[in-house]
Structure formats: C-alpha cells, structure tokens
MDTraj code that builds the backbone (N, CA, C; nanometers):
import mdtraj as md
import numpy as np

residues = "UNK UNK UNK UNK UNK UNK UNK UNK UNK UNK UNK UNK UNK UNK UNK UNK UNK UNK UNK UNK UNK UNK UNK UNK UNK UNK UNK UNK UNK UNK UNK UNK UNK UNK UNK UNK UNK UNK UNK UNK UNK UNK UNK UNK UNK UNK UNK UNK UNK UNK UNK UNK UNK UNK UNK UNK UNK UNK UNK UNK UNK UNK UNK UNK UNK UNK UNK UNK UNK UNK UNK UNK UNK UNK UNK UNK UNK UNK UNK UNK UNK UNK UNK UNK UNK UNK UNK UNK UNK UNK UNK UNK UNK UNK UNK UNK UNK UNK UNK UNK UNK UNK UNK UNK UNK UNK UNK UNK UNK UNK UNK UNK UNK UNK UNK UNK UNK UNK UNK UNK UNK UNK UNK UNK UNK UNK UNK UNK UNK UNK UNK UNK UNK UNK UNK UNK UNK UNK UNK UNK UNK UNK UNK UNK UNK UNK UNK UNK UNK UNK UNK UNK UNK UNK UNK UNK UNK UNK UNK UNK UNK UNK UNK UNK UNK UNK UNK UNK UNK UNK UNK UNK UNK UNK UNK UNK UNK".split()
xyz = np.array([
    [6.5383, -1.8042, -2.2716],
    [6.4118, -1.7394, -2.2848],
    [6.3749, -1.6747, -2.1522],
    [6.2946, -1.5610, -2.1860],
    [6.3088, -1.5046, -2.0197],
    [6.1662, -1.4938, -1.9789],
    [6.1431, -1.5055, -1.8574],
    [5.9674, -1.6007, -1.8028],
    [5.8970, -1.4431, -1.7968],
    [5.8293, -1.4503, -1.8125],
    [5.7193, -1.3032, -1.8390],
    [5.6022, -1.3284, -1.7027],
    [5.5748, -1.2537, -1.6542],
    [5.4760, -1.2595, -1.5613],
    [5.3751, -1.1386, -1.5714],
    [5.2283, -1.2386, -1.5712],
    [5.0697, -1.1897, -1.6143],
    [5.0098, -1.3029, -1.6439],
    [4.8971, -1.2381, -1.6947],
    [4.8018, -1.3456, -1.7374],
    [4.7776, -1.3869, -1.8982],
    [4.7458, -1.4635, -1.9237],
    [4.7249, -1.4126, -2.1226],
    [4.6155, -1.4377, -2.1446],
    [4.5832, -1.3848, -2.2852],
    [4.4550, -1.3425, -2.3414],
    [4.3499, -1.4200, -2.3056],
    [4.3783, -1.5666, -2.2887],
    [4.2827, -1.6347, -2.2655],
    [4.2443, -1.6955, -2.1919],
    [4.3296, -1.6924, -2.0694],
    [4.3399, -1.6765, -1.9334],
    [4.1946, -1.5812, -1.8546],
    [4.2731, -1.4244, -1.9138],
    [4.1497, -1.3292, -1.8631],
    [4.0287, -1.3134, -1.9895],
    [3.9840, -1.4115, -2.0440],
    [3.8561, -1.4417, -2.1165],
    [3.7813, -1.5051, -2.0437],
    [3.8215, -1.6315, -2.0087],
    [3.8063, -1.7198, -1.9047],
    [3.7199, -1.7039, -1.8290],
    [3.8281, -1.6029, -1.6774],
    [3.7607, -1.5451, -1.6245],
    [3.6687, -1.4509, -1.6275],
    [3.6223, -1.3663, -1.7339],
    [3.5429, -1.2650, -1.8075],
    [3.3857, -1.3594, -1.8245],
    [3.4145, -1.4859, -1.8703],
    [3.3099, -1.6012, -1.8966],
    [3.2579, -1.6085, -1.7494],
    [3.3419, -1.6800, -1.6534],
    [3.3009, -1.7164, -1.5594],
    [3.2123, -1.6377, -1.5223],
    [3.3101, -1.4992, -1.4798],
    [3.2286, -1.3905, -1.4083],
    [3.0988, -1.3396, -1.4304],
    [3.0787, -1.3359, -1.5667],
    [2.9447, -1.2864, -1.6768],
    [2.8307, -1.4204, -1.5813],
    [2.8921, -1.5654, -1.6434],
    [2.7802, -1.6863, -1.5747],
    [2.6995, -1.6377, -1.4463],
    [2.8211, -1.6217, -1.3538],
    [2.7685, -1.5743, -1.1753],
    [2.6693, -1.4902, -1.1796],
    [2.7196, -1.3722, -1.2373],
    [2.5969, -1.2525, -1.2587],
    [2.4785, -1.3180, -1.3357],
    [2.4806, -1.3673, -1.4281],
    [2.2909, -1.3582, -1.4684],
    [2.3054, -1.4749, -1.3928],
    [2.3467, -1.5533, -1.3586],
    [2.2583, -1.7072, -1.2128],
    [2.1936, -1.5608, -1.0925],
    [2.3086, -1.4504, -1.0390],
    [2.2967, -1.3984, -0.9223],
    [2.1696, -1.2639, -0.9161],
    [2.1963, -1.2503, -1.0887],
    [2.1143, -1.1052, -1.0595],
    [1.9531, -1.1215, -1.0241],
    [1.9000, -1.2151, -1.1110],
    [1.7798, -1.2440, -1.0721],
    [1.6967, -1.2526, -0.9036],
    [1.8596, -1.3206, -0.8631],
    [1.8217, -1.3634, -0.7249],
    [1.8095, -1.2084, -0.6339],
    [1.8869, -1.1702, -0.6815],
    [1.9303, -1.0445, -0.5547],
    [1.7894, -0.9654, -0.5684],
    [1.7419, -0.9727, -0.7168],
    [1.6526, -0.8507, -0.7396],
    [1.5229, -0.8996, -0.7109],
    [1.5223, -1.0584, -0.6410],
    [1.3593, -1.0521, -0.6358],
    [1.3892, -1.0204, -0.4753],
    [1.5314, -1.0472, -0.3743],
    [1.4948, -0.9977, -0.2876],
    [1.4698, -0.9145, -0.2249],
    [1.5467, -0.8094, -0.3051],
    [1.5424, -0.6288, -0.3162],
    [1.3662, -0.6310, -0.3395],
    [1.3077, -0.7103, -0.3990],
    [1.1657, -0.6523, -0.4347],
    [1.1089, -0.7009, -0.3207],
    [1.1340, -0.8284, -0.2573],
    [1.0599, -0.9034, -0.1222],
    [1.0619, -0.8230, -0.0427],
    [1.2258, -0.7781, -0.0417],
    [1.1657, -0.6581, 0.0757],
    [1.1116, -0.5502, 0.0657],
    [1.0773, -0.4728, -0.0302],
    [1.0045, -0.3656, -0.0844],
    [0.8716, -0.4163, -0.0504],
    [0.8081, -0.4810, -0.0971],
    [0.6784, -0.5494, -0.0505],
    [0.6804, -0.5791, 0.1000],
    [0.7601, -0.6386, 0.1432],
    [0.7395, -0.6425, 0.2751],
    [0.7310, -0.5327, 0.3598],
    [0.8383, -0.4268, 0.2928],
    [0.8263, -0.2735, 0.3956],
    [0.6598, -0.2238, 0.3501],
    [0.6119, -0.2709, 0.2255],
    [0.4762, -0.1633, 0.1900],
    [0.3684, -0.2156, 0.2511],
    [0.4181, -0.3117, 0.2996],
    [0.2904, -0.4383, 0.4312],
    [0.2758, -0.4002, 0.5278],
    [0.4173, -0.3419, 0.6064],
    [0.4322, -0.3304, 0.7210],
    [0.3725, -0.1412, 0.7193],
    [0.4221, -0.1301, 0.6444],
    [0.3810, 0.0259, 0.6507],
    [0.2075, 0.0192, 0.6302],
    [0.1116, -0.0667, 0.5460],
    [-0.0315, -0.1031, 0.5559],
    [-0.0580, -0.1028, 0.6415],
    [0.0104, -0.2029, 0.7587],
    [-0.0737, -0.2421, 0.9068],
    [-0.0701, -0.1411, 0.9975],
    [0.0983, -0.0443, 0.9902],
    [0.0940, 0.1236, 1.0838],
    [-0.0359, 0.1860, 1.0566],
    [-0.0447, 0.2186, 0.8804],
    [-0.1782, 0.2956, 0.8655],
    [-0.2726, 0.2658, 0.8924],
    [-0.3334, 0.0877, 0.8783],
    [-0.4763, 0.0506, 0.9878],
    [-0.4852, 0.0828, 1.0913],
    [-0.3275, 0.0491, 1.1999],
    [-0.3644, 0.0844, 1.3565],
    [-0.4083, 0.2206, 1.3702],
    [-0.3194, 0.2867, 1.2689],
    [-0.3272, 0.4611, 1.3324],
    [-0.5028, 0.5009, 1.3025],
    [-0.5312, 0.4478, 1.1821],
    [-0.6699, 0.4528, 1.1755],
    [-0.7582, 0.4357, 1.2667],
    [-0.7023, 0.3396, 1.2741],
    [-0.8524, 0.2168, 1.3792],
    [-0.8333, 0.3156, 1.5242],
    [-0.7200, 0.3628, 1.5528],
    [-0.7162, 0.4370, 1.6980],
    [-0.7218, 0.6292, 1.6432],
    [-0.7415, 0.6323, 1.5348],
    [-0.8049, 0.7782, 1.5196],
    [-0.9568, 0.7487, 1.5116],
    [-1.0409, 0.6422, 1.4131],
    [-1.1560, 0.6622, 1.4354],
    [-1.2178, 0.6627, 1.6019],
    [-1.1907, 0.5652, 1.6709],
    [-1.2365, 0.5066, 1.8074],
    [-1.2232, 0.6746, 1.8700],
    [-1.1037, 0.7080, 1.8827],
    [-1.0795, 0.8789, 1.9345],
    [-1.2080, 0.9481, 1.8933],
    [-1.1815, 0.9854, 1.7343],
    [-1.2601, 1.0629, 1.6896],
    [-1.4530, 1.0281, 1.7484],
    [-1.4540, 0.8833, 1.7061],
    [-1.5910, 0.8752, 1.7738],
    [-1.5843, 0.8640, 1.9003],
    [-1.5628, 0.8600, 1.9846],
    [-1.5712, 0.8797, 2.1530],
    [-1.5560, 1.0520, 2.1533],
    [-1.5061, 1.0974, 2.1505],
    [-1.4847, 1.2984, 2.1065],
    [-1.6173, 1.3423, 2.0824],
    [-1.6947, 1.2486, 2.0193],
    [-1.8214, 1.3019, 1.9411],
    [-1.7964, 1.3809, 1.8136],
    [-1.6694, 1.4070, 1.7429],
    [-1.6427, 1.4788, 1.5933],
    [-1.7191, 1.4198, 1.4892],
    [-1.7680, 1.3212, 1.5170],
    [-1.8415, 1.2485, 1.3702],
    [-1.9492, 1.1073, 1.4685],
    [-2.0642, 1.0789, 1.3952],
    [-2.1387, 1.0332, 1.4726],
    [-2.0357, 0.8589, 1.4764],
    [-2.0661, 0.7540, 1.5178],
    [-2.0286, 0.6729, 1.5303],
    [-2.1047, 0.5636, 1.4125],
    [-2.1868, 0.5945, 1.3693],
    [-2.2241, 0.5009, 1.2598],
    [-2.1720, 0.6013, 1.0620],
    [-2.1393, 0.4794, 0.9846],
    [-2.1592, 0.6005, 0.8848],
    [-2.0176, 0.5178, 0.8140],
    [-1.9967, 0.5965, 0.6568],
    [-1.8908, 0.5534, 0.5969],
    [-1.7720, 0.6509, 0.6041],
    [-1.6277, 0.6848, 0.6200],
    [-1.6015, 0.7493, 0.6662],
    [-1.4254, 0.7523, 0.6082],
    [-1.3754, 0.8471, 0.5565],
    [-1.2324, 0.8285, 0.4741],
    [-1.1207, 0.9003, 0.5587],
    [-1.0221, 0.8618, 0.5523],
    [-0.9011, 0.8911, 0.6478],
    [-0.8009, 0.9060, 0.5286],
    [-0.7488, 1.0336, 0.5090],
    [-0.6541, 1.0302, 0.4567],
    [-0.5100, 1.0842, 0.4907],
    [-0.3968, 0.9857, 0.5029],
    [-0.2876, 0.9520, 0.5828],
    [-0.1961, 1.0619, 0.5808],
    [-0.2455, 1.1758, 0.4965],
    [-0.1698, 1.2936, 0.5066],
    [-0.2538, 1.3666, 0.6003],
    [-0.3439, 1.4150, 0.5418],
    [-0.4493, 1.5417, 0.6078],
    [-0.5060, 1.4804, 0.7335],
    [-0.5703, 1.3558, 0.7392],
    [-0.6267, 1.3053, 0.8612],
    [-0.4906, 1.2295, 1.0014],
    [-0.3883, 1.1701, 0.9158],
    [-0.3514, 1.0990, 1.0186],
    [-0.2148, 1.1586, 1.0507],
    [-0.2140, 1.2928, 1.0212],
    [-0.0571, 1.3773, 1.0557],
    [0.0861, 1.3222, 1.0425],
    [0.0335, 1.2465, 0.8949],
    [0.1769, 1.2269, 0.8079],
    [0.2469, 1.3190, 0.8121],
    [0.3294, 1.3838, 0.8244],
    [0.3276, 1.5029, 0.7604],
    [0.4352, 1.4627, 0.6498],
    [0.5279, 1.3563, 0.6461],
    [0.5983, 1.3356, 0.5505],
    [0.5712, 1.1625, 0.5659],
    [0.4985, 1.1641, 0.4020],
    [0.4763, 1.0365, 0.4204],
    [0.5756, 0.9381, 0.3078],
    [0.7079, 1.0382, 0.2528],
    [0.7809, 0.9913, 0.1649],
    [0.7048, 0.9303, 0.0042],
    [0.7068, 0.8234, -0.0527],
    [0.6143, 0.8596, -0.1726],
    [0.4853, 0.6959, -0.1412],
    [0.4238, 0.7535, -0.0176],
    [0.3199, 0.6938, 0.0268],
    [0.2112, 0.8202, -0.0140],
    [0.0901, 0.7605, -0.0647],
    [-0.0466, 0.8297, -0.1326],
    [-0.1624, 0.7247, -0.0767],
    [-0.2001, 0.7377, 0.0246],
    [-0.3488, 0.6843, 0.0279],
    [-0.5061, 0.7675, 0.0883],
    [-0.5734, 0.6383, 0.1288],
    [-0.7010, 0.6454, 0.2058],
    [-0.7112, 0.5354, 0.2575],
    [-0.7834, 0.5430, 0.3794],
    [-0.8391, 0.4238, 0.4278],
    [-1.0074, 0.4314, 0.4318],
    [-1.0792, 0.3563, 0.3923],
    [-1.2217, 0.3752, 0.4157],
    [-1.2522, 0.3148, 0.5428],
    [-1.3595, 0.3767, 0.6231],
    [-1.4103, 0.3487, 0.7566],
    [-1.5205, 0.2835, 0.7483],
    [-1.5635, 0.1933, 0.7028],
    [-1.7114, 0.0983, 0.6919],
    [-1.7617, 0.0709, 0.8134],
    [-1.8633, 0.2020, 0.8432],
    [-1.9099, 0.1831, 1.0510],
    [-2.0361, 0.1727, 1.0089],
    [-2.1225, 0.1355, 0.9628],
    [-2.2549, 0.1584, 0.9403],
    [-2.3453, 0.0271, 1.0480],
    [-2.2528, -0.0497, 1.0280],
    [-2.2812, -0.1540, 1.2061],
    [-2.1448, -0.1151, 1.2566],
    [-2.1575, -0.0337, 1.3775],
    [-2.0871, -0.0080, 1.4889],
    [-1.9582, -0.1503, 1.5339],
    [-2.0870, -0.2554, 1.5585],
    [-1.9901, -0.3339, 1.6073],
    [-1.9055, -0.4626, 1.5065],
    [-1.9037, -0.3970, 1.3673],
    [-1.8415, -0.4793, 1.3143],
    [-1.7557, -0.3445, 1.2023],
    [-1.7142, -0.2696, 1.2478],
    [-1.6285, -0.2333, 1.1679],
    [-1.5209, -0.2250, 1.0761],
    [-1.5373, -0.2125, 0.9175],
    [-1.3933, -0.2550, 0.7881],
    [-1.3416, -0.1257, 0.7854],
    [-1.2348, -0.2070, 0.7859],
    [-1.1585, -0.1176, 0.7145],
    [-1.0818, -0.1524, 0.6016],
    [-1.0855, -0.0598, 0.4959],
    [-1.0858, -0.0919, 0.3386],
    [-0.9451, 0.0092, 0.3390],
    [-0.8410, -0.0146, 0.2422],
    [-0.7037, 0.0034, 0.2011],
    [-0.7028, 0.0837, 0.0845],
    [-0.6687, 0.1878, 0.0248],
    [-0.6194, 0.2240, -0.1099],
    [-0.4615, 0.2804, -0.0570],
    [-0.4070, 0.2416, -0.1232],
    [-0.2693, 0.3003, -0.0768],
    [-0.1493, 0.2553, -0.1822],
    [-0.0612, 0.3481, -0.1891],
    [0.0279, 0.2905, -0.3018],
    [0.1414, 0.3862, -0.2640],
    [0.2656, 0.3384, -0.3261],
    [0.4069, 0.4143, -0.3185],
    [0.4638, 0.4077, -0.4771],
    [0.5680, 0.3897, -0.4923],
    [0.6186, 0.4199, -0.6515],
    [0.6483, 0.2906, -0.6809],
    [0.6387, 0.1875, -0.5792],
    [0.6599, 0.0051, -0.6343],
    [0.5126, -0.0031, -0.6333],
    [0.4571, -0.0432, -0.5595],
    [0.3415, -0.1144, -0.5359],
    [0.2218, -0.0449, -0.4785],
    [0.0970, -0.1284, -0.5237],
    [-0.0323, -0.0376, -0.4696],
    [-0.1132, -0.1783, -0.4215],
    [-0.2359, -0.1219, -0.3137],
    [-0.3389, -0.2064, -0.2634],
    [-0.4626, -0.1176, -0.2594],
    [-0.5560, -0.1968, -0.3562],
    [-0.6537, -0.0743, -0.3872],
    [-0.8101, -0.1886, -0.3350],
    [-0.8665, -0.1279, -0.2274],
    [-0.9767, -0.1919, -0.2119],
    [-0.9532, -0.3136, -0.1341],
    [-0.8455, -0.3516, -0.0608],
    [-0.8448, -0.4681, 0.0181],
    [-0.9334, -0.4183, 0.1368],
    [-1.0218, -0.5174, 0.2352],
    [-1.0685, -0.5102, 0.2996],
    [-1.0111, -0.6166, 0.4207],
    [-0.9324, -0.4858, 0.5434],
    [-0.8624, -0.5227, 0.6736],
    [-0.9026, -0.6010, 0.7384],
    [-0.8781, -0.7067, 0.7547],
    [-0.9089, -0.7821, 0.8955],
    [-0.7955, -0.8673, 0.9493],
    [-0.8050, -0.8746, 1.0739],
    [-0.6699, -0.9838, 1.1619],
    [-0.6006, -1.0669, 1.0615],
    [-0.7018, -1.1306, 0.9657],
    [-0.6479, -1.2582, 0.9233],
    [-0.6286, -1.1936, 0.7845],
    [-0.6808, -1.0986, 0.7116],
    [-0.6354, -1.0507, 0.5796],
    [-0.5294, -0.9015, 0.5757],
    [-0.4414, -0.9322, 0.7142],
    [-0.3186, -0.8341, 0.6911],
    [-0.2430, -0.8705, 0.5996],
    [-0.2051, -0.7507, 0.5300],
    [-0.1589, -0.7904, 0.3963],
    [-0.0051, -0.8639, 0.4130],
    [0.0703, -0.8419, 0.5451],
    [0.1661, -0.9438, 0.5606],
    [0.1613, -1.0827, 0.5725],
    [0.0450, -1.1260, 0.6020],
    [-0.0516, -1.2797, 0.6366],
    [-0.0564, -1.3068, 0.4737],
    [-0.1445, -1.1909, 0.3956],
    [-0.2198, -1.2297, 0.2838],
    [-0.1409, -1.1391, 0.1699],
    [-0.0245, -1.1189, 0.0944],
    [0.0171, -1.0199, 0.0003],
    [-0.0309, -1.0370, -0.0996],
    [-0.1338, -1.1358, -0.1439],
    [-0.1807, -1.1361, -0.2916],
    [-0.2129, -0.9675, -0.3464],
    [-0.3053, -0.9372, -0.2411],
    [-0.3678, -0.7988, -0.3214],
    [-0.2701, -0.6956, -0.3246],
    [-0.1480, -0.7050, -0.2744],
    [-0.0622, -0.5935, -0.3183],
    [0.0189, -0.6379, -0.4551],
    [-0.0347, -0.4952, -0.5448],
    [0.0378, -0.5594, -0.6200],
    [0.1468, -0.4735, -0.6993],
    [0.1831, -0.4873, -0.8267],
    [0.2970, -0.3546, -0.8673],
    [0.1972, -0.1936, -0.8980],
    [0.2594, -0.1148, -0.8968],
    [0.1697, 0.0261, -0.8952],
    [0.1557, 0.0491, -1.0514],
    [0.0403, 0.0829, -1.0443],
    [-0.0347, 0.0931, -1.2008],
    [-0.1247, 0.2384, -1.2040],
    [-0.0410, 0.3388, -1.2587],
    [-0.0623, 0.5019, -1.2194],
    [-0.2034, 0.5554, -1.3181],
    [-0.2553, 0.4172, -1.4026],
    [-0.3818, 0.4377, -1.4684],
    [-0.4733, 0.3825, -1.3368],
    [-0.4597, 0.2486, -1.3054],
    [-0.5223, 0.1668, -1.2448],
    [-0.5821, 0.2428, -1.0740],
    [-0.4401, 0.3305, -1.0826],
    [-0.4771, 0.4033, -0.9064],
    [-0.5521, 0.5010, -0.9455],
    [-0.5745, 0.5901, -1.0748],
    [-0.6332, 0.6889, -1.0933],
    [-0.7650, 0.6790, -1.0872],
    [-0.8234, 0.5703, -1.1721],
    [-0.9391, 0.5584, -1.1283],
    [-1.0097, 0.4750, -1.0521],
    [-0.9274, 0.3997, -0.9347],
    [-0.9733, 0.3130, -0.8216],
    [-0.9439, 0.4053, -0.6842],
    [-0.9091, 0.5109, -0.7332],
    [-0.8545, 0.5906, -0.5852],
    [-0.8035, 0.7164, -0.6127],
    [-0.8528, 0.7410, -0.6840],
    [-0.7442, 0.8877, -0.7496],
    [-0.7867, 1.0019, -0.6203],
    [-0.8401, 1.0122, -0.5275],
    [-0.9124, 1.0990, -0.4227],
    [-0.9919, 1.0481, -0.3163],
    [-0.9696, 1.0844, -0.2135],
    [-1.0360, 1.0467, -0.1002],
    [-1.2132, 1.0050, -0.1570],
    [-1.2714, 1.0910, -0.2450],
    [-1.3928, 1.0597, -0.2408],
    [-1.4383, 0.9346, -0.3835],
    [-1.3453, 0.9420, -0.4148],
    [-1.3320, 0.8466, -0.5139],
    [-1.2879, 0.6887, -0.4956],
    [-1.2580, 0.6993, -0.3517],
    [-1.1999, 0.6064, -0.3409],
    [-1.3019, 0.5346, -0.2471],
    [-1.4205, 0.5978, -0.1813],
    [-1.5033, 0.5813, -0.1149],
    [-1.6304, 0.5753, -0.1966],
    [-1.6264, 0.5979, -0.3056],
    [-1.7499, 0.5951, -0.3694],
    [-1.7120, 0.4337, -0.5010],
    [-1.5901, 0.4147, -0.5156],
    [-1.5304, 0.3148, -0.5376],
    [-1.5512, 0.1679, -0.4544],
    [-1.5556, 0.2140, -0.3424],
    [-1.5718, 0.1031, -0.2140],
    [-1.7522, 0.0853, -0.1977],
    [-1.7994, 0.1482, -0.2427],
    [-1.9393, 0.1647, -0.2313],
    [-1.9921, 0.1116, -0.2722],
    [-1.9680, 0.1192, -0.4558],
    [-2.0395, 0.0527, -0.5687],
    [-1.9543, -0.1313, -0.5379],
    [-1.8345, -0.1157, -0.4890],
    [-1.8089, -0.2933, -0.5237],
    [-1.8823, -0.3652, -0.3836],
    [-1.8995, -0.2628, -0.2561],
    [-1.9875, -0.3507, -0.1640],
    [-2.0901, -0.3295, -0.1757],
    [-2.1828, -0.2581, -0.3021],
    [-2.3105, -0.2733, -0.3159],
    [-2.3518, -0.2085, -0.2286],
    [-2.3072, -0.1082, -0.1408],
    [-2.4081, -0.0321, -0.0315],
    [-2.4760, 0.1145, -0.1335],
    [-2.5907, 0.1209, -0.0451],
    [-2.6749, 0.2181, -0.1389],
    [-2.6255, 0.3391, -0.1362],
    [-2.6524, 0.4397, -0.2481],
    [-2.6338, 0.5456, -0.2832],
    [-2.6481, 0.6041, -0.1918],
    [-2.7457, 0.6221, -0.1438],
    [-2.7988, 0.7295, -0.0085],
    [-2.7090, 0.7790, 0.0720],
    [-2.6306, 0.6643, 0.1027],
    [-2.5331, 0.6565, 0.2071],
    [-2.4121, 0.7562, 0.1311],
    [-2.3895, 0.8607, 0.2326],
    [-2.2867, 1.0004, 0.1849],
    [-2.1350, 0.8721, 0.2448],
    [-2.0370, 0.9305, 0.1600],
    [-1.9162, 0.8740, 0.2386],
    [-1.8928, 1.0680, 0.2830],
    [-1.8401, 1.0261, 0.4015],
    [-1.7417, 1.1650, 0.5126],
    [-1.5812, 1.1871, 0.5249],
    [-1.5546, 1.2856, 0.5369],
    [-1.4179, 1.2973, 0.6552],
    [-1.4685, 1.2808, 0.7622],
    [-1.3275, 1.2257, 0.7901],
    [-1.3007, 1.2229, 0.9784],
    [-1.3261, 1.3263, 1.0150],
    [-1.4234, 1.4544, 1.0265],
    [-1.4870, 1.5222, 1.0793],
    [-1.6148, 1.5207, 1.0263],
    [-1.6792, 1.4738, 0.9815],
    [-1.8002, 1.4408, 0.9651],
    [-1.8805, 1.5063, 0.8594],
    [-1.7846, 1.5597, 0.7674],
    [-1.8245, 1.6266, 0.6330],
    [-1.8472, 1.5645, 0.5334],
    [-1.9937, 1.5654, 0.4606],
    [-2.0154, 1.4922, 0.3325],
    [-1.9194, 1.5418, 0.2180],
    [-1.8161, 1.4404, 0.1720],
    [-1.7252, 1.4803, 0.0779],
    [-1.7951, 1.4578, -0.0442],
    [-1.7812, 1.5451, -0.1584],
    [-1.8306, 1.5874, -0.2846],
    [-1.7820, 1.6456, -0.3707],
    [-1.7860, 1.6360, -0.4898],
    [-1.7095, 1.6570, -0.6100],
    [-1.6563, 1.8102, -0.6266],
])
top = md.Topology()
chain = top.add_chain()
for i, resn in enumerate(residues, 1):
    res = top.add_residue(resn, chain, resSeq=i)
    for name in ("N", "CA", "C"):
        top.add_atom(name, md.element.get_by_symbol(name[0]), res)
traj = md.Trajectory(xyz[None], top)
C-alpha cells in the first residue's frame, strides 16, 4: 500500500471548528478595544478643544473683541482655526456671566460618538468621567446642537438662565436665527 501525504477530511474540519471557536471568543474582544480606543481618541480630542477654547476666550477677552461677561459660542471650525477638523462637528459654549467662575459646556461629535451638553471642569474631563460620551445619534445631535445657536440656546433652557440673556460669537455678535 503506498503512504499518501495530506491531511483528510476530517482532520481539516477539525481545524475549521477550532479556528471558527477562537474567532467569536476573539472578535468581541478586539472590537470593544478598537471602540476603547475610539472613545479614548474622542476624549482626548474634547480636552484639545477646551484648552484651545479656554486660551481663545482669555485672548479674545483681554483684546477687548467681546466684553468679558456674557454667554458666548466657539465654533471649532470658524472660531478655533480647524481648518481640517476630519469628521469632528462641534461648539463649545462660554458660560462667563460670573467672570470668575467660568463653564465651559461641550457639543461635539464625530461619526462614532457625540457629547452634547457636558459641562467642563478639571474633575469632569471626559477622560476622568466618559459616561456622557456616548455613541452618535444624527437625530439626537440635530436637535441638541444642530448649530452654534442652537446649541447655546439648548444650554440655556437646561441651565435655566433667562431669556434676556443673547448667546454671542467670539466676536461679540448676538447670534440669531
């Protein structure tokens, strides 16, 4: 009889089984870390857009371009010379109406994830705190942020500050419909 060399049918089934097992144990894993880090880059990219903020308003108000008290929207294309912000879409709201306690409020989203209405501080960076980022919801951004002034008149009604109060651009223009 003469010895044949390969594998047989049920040999490479076998391995076909095995291999199939590994993948659904592995895929799950890989893909929540592919998403961890997606979230983590849309955190880190949050805290660039606060600093750049927080050191355009301080500019802008020391310049005298806009008074130093007041509500006030930054948007990361037109205001903060994105010029390519890849598929980043936000605003930041400027809550100066006390000088010395200034918020700053978040709408921002990419094609994973959005943060609509978090309010910035040391201890609620969204890398500290990721609850409020969450997956992007292209109804949910439309009408929590669909526009700089929308997104400020959005921030308005949930902190209860009065109507009266105009939200601005970073040049000191009452923005309006």
């Amino acid at each position: 009889m003469k010895k044949r060399n390969g594998f047989t049918l049920v040999e490479l089934l076998a391995v076909i089984v095995v291999l199939a097992i590994i993948m659904i144990i592995a895929i799950p894993s890989v893909l929540d870390v592919m998403n961890n880090a997606r979230k983590s880059s849309f955190a880190l990219y949050i805290e660039k857009v606060v600093r750049d903020v927080q050191t355009q308003y301080v500019s802008d108000s020391n310049s005298g371009s806009i008074a130093g008290s007041g509500i006030f929207v930054y948007d990361i294309t037109a205001d903060l010379g994105y010029n390519t912000t890849g598929s980043y879409v936000g605003y930041v709201v400027v809550n100066a109406q006390d000088v010395d306690n200034v918020k700053y409020i978040i709408y921002l989203h990419d094609n994973n994830y959005m943060i609509v209405g978090h309010n910035i501080t040391d201890s609620k960076m969204p890398t500290k705190d990721s609850s409020s980022i969450v997956a992007y919801n292209a109804s949910t951004w439309s009408t929590g942020a669909g526009n700089s002034l929308l997104a400020c008149q959005n921030y308005e009604s949930s902190a209860g500050i009065a109507s009266s109060v105009s939200c601005k651009n970073r040049n000191g223009y009452i923005l309006s419909n």
